[in-house]
Structures are given as C-alpha cells and as structure tokens.
DOMI-520411 format. One record per residue: residue in one letter; x, y, z of N, C-alpha, C, O in turn. Coordinates in steps of 0.05 Angstrom, whole numbers, plus 5000, padded with zeros to 4 digits. Example, Ala and Ser with C-alpha at 12.3 -4.5 7.8 and 13.67 -1.06 7.14 Angstrom:
<gupas>
residuo:neast:nnorth:nup:caeast:canorth:caup:ceast:cnorth:cup:oeast:onorth:oup
a:5264:4886:5156:5246:4910:5156:5264:4934:5156:5285:4934:5169
s:5257:4955:5142:5273:4979:5143:5258:5001:5157:5268:5023:5161
</gupas>
This chain:
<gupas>
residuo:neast:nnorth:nup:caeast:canorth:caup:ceast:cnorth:cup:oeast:onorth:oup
x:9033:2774:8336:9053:2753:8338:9051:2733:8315:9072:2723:8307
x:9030:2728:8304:9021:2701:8284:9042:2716:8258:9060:2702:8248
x:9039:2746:8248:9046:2751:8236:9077:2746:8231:9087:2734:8212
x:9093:2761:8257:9123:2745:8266:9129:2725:8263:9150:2719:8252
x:9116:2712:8271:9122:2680:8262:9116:2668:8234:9132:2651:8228
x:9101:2672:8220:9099:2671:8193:9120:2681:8181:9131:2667:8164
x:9132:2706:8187:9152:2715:8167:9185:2706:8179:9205:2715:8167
x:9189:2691:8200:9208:2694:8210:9210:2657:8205:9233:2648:8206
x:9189:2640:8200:9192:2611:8199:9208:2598:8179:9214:2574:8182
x:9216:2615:8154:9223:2608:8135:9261:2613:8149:9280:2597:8147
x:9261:2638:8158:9295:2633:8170:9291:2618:8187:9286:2606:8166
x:9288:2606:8203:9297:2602:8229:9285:2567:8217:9270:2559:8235
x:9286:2552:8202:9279:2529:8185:9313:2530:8167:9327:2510:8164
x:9318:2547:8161:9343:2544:8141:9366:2532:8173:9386:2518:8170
x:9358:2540:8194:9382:2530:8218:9368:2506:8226:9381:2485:8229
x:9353:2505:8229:9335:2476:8259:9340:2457:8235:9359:2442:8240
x:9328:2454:8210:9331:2428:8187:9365:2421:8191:9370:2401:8206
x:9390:2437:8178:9407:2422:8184:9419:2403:8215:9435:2384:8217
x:9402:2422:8236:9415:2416:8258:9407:2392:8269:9419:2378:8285
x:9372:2386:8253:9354:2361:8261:9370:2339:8242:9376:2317:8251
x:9374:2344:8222:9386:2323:8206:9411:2315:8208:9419:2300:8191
x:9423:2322:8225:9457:2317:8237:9452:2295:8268:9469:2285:8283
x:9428:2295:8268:9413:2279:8291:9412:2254:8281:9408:2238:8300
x:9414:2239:8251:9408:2219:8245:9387:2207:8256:9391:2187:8270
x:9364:2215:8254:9338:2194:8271:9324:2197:8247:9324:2216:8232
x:9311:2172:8246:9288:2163:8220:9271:2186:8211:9266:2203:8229
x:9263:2190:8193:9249:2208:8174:9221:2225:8194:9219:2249:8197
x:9203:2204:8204:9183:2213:8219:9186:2229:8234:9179:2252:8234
x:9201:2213:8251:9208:2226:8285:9225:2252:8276:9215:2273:8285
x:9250:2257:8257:9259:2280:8246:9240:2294:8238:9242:2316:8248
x:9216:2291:8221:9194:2312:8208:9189:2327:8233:9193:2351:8234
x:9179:2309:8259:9173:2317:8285:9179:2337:8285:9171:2358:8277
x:9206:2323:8301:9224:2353:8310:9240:2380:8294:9251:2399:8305
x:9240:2374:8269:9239:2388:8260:9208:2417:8259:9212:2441:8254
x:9189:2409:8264:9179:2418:8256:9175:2436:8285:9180:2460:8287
x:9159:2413:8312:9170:2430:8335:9191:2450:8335:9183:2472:8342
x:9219:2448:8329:9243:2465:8343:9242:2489:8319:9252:2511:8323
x:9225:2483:8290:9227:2513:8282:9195:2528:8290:9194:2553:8289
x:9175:2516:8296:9158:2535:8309:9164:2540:8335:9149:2555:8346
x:9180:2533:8349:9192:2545:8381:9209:2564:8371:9202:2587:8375
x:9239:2557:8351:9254:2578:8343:9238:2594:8335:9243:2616:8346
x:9216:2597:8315:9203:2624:8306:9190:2642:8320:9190:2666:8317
x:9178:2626:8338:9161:2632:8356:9179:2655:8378:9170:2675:8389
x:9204:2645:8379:9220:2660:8403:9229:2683:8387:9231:2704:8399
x:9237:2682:8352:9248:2700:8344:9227:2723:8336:9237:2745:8331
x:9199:2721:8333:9178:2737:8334:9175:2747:8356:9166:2770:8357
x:9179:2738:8373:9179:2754:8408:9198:2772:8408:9194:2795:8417
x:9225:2764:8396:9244:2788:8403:9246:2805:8393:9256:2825:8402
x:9230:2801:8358:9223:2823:8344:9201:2844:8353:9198:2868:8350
x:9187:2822:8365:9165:2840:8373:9168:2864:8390:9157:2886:8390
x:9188:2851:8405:9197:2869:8426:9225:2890:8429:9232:2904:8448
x:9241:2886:8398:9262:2897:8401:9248:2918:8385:9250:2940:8396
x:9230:2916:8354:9218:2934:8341:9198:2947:8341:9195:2972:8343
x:9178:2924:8336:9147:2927:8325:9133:2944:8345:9114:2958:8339
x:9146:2940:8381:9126:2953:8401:9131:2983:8400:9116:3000:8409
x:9162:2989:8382:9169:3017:8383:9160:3027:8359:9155:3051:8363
x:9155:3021:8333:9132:3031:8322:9114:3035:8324:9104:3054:8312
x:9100:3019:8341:9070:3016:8349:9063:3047:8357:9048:3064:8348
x:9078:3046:8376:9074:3066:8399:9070:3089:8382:9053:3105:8390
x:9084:3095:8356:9085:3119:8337:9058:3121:8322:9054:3142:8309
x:9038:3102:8324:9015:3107:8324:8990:3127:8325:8970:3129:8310
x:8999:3143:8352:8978:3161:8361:8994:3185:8358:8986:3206:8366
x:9019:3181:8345:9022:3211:8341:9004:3220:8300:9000:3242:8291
x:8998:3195:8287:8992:3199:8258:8963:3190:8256:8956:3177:8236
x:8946:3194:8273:8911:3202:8273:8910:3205:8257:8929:3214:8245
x:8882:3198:8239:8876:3217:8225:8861:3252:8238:8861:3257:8262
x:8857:3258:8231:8847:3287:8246:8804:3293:8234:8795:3294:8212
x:8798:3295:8247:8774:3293:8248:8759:3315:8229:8760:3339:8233
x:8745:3299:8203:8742:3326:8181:8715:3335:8184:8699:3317:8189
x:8704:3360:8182:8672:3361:8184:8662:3365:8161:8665:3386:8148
x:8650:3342:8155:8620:3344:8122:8615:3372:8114:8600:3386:8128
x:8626:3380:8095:8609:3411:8086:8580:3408:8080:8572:3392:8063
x:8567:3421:8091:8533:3419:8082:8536:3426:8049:8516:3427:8035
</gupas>
C-alpha cells in the first residue's frame, strides 16, 4: 500500500490543491487540509489500485517460481 500511495500522491495533489484553494481559508489551516484530503485521496486511490490490479498480478506469482536447481558435484 505505502508504495500506492507514494506513486499516486503526486495525481491526486494536482485535484485536492485547486479544490483546497477555492476554499479561501488562510495559508496554514489550507496547508492542513490540503495535505489531509490528498493523503485520504491517495490513500483511497492506492486501495482501488490495489484492488482493481496489483492483487491480479500478484496472484501470477506462483505460476513463475523459480524451479529448484541441484549443485553439480
């Protein structure tokens, strides 16, 4: 998940910034919430990735083992 959210914080910041700043509230209290509503937005958009993609790759996993080699003496 940490990973999801790392790569997904940078979009989901290009929407929450304009939408916090159309809020007109002082600089601080905006840093705030800005900063809250894009780790919630990221946070939700790593979940759905997680779950629309990443778990169906995953799963493709145990079919590409490696295969077990034995040491030539």
């Amino acid at each position: 998940m940490s990973y999801g959210v790392y790569l997904w914080h940078i979009v989901t910041l290009q929407f929450v910034r304009p939408w916090a700043e159309s809020l007109a509230l002082p600089s601080a209290p905006s840093a705030w919430l800005i900063f809250g509503a894009n780790a919630l937005a990221a946070w939700c958009v790593a979940e759905i990735s997680y779950r629309a993609f990443e778990r169906r790759f995953l799963r493709l996993k145990r079919h590409f083992r490696p295969s077990s080699i034995d040491p030539q003496p």
